[in-house]
C-alpha positions, 0 to 999 in steps of 0.5 A: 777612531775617537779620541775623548777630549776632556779637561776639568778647566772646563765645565763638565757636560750637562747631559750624555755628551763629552767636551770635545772628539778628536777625530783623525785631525778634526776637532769638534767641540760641543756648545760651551756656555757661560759657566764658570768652570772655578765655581759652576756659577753662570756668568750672566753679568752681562752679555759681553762678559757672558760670551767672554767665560764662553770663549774662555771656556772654548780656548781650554778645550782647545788647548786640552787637545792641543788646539788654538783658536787659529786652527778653529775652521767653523763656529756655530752661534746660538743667542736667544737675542739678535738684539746682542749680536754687536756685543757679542760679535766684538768679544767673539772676534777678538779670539781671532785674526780677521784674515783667518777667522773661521766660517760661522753662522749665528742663529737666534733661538727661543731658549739654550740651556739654563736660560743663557744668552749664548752658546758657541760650538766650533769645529777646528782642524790641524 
């Protein structure tokens, strides 16, 4: 059994696909980018406030189900520039405490959707 997970705190979807499935106890959350949920303005000031609306964006589809970033077990990272990582490590890392923070991995691509910089999905689990 799935249960949709939407909020409109959120950007809505760009294509055929939701914010978040619940399924059982486990919750995955799609890719969220640097949209200003207020506006639908990109946030491309720059990398570091980039990922800061990214997470922003990840911790309300979190709490729509009622989830926090300590019940996030694994992340995905996609830049378009390895040269980033730093910036967005430091902003990332400070949603979590480094005794629980969750697995990840951080791939460089050629190109995300509406040629932003970074796009985090997460899978969290009660």
């Amino acid at each position: 059994m799935k249960k949709i997970i939407s909020t409109d705190k959120a950007p809505a979807p760009l294509g055929p696909y939701n914010q978040a499935i619940l399924s059982g106890n486990t919750l995955y959350l799609s890719g969220q980018i640097a949209i200003n949920p207020s506006t639908g303005n990109l946030v491309l000031d720059d990398i570091k406030a980039e990922t800061m609306q990214v997470m922003q964006n990840l911790k309300t589809v979190l709490e729509a189900a009622n989830y926090t970033f300590e019940d996030v077990v694994k992340t995905s990272i996609f830049i378009n520039n390895m040269d980033d990582f730093a910036l967005i490590n430091e902003v990332y890392g400070s949603f979590f405490n480094d005794e629980t923070a969750p697995a990840r991995e951080t791939i460089q691509v050629a190109r995300l959707p509406k040629n932003v910089n970074v796009e985090i999905s997460m899978i969290a689990v009660k």
